[in-house]
N, C-alpha and C positions, 0 to 999 in steps of 0.2 A: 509521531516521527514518520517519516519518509523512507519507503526501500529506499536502501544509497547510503543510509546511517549506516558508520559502520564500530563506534565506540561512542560510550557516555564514560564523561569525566569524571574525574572525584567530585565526588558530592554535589552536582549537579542541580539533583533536586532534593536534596538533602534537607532537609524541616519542611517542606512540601505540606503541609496539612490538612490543606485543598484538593490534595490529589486524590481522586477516589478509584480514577483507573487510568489505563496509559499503555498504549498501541504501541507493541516494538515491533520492527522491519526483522523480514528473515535474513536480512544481510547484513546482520548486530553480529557481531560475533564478541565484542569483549566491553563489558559491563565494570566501571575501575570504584576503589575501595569507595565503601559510604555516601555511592553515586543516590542511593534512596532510602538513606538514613532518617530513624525518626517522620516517616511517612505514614502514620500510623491508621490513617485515613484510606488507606491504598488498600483495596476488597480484591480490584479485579485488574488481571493483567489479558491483554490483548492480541497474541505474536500470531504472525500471519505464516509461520514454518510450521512443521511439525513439531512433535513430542522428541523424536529421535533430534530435530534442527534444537529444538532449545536445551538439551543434553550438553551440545556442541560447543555454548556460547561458554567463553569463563566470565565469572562471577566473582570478584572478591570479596572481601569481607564486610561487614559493613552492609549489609543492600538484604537483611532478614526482612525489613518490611515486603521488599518485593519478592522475595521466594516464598516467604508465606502468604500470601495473594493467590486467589484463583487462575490459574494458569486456561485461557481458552485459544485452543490451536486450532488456526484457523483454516490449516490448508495438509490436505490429506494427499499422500503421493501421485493418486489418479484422477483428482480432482483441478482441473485448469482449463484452461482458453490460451487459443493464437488470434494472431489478429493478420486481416490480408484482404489485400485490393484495398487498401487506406487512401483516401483523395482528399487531396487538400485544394479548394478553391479558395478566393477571393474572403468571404465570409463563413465557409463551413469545413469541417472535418467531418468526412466518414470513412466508415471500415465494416466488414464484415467479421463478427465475432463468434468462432466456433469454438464451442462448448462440449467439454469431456465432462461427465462424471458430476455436475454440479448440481445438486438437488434443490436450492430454495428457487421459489416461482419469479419472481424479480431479485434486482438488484441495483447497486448505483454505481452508476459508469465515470470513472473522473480520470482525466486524461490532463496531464500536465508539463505541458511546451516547454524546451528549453532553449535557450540561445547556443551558437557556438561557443562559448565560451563556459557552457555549462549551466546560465543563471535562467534560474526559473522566470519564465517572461506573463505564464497565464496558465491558469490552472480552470476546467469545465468540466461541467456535471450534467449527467443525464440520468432519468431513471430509467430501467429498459426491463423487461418482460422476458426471462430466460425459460419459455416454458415449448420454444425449439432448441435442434441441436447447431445451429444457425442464425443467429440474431444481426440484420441490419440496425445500426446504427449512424446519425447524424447529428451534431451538434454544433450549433453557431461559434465560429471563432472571428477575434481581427484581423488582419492582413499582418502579421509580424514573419521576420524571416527566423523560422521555425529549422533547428539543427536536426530537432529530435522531438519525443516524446512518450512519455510513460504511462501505461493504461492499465487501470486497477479496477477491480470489480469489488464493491462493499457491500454489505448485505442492507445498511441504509446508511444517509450522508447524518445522520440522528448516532446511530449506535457506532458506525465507519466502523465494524469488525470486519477485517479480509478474508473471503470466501476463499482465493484459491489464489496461483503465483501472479506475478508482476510481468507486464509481458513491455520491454523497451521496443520501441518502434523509432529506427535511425534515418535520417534524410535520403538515403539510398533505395528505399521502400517506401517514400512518399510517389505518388501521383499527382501533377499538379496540373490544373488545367484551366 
């Protein structure tokens, strides 16, 4: 799931027996009855908030597969990145990414463009070497008229666990040239 999610329905994934693990956004806050019912399958859960953030969400009933799951919190209150001086040409996006607090030696950078209207147009990935407090980054884009965009740090696009927050970048903060 995508930050931005902000509810899973009844029963959703409900008989899921495929599902062995599953990424929630810190921005879930309400989980409804028997949304992960009979998921029996379901080991390991993935939430990019902390312990206190998944306290917060409700959970109805119905959904013991996923509370009984390994809960792994991905992002620690002093652990993040901002993102600044972002230039968008012709074919690339870059930005400079500073980094507080985050220990793994890389990571994977996935930046995901939205239209004015909200609709994801292009979603790119980079792998990037967090082993400054300062990481340039550059990645090939198309020429799409670009609203906005969301930049997430994973610890790989393999495992996609979230190291640390979600940082939105609005067309008022692009540089285009």
């Amino acid at each position: 799931m995508l930050e931005g999610v902000t509810s899973i329905g009844d029963s959703v994934f409900s008989h899921c027996d495929g599902l062995t693990t599953v990424t929630i956004p810190v921005s879930l806050t309400d989980i409804d009855y028997f949304a992960f019912s009979d998921c029996n399958n379901l080991s390991d859960v993935y939430y990019s908030g902390t312990e206190e953030d998944w306290a917060k969400i409700s959970i109805q009933s119905g959904n013991e597969c996923l509370t009984g799951a390994k809960i792994h919190y991905g992002k620690k209150s002093d652990e993040n990145f901002t993102v600044s001086d972002v230039v968008i040409t012709e074919n690339s996006f870059s930005a400079i990414l500073n980094i507080n607090n985050i220990t793994e030696e890389s990571a994977a950078a996935i930046v995901a463009f939205y239209d004015k209207n909200g609709k994801m147009i292009q979603i790119k990935f980079a792998d990037i070497s967090l082993q400054a407090d300062t990481v340039n980054i550059n990645i090939p884009v198309e020429n799409k008229p670009y609203d906005n965009c969301v930049f997430m740090l994973w610890d790989s696009l393999q495992t996609m666990n979230p190291l640390c927050n979600t940082e939105i970048i609005t067309q008022d903060q692009f540089i285009t040239e």
